[in-house]
TIVO-2410 file (N, C-alpha, C; in nm, 3 decimals):
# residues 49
REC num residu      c1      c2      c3 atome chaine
REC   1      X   0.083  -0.121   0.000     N      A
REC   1      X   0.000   0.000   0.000    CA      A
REC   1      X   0.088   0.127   0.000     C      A
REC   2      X   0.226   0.119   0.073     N      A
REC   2      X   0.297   0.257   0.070    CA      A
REC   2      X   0.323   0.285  -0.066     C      A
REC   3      X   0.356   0.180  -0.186     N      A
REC   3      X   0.455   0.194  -0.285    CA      A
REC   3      X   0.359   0.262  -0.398     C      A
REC   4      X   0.220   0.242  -0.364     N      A
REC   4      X   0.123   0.303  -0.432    CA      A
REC   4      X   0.115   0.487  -0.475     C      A
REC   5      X   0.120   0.591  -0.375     N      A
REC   5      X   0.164   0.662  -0.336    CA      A
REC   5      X   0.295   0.747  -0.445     C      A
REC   6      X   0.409   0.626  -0.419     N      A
REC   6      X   0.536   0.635  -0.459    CA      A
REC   6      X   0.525   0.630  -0.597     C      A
REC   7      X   0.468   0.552  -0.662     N      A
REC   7      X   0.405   0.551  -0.786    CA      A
REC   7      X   0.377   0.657  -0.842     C      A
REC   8      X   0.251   0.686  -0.781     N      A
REC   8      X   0.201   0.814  -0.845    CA      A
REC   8      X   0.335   0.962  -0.834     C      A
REC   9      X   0.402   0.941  -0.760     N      A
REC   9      X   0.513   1.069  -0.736    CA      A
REC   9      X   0.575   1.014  -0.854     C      A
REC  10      X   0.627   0.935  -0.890     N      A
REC  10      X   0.705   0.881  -1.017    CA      A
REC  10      X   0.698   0.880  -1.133     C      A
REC  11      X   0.552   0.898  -1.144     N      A
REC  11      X   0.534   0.899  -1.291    CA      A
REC  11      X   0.522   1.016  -1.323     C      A
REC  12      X   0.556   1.124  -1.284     N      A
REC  12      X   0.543   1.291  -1.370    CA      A
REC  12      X   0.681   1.269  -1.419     C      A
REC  13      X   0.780   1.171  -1.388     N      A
REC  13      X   0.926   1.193  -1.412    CA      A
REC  13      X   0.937   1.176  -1.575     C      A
REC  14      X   0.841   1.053  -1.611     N      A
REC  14      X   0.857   0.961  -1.746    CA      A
REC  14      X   0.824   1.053  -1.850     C      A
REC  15      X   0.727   1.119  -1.860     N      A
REC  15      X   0.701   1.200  -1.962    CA      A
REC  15      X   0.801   1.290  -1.980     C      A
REC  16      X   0.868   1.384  -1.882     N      A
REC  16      X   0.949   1.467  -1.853    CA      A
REC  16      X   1.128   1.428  -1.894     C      A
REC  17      X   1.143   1.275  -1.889     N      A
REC  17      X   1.258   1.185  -1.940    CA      A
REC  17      X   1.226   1.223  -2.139     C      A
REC  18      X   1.135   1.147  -2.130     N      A
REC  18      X   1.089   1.158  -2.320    CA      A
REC  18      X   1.139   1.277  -2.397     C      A
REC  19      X   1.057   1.353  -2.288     N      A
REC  19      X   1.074   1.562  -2.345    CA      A
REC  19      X   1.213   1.545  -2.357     C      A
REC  20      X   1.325   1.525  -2.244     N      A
REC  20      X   1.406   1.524  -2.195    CA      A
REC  20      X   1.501   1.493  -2.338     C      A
REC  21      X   1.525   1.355  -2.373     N      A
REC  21      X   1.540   1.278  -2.466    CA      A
REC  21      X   1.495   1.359  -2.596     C      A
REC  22      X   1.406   1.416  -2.624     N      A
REC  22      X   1.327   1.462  -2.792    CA      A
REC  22      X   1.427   1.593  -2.760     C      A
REC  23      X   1.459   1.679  -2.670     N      A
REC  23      X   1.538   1.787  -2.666    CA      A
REC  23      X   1.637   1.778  -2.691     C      A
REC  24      X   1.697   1.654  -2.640     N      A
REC  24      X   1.856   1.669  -2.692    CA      A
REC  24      X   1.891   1.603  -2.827     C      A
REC  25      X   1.740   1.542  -2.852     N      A
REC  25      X   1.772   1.518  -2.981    CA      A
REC  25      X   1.747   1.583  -3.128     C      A
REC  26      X   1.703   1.648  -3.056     N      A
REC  26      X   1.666   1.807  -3.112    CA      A
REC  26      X   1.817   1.884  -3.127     C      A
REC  27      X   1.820   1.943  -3.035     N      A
REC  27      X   1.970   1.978  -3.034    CA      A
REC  27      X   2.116   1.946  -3.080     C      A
REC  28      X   2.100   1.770  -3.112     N      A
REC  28      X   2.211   1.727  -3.217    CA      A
REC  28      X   2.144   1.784  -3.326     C      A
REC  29      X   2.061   1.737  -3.368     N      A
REC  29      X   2.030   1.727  -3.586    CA      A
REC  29      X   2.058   1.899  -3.570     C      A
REC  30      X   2.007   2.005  -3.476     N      A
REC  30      X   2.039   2.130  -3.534    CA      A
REC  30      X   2.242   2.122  -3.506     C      A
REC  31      X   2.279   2.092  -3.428     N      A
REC  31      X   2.398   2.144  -3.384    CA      A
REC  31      X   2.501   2.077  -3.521     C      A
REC  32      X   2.447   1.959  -3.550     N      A
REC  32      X   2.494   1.909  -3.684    CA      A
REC  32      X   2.476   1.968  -3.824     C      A
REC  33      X   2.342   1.975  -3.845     N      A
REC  33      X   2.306   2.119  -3.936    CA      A
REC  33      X   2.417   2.240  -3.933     C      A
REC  34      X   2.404   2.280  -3.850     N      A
REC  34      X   2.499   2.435  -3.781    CA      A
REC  34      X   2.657   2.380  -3.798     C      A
REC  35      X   2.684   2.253  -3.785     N      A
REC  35      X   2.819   2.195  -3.806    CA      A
REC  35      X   2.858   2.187  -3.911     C      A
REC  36      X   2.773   2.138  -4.038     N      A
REC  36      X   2.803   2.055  -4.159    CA      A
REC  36      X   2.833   2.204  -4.227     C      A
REC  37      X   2.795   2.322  -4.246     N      A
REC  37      X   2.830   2.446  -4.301    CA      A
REC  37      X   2.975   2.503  -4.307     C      A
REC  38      X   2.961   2.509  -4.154     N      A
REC  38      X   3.118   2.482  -4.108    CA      A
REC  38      X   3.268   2.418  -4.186     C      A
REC  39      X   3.198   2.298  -4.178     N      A
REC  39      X   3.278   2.201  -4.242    CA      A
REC  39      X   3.315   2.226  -4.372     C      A
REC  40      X   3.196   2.247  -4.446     N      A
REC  40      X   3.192   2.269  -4.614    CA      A
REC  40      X   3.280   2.356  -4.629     C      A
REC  41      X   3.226   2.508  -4.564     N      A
REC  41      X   3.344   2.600  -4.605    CA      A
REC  41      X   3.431   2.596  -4.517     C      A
REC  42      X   3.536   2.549  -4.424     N      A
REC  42      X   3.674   2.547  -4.414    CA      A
REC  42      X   3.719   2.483  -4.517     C      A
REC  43      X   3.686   2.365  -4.543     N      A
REC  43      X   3.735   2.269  -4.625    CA      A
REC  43      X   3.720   2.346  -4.784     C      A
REC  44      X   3.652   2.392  -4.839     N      A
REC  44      X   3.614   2.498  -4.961    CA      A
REC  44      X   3.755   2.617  -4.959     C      A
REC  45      X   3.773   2.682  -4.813     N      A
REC  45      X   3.884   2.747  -4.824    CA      A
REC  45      X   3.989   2.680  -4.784     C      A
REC  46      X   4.038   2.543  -4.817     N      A
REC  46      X   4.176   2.496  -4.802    CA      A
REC  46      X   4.182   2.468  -4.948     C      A
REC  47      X   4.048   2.450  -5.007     N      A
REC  47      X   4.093   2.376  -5.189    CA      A
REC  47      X   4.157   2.530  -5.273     C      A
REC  48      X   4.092   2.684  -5.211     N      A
REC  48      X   4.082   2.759  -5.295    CA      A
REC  48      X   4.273   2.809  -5.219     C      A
REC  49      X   4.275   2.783  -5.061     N      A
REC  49      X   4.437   2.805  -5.073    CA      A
REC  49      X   4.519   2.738  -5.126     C      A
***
């Protein structure tokens, strides 16, 4: 009967993990996006030095 209780305190965590998880995965594909530009042109100005 106590763990019942405990339960219910626990589960606001799970949804909040997911968010948790979709944010940072959010945050790679842009930070990679924002990376791959990067990349192109350094590498663009080593062919043209």
């Amino acid at each position: 009967m106590k763990w019942k209780p405990l339960q219910g305190l626990l589960r606001p965590v799970n949804p909040f993990g997911s968010k948790f998880r979709l944010l940072m995965g959010l945050f790679v594909v842009l930070f990679s996006i924002f990376l791959l530009p990067i990349q192109t042109l350094s590498a663009l100005e080593e062919q043209l030095a």
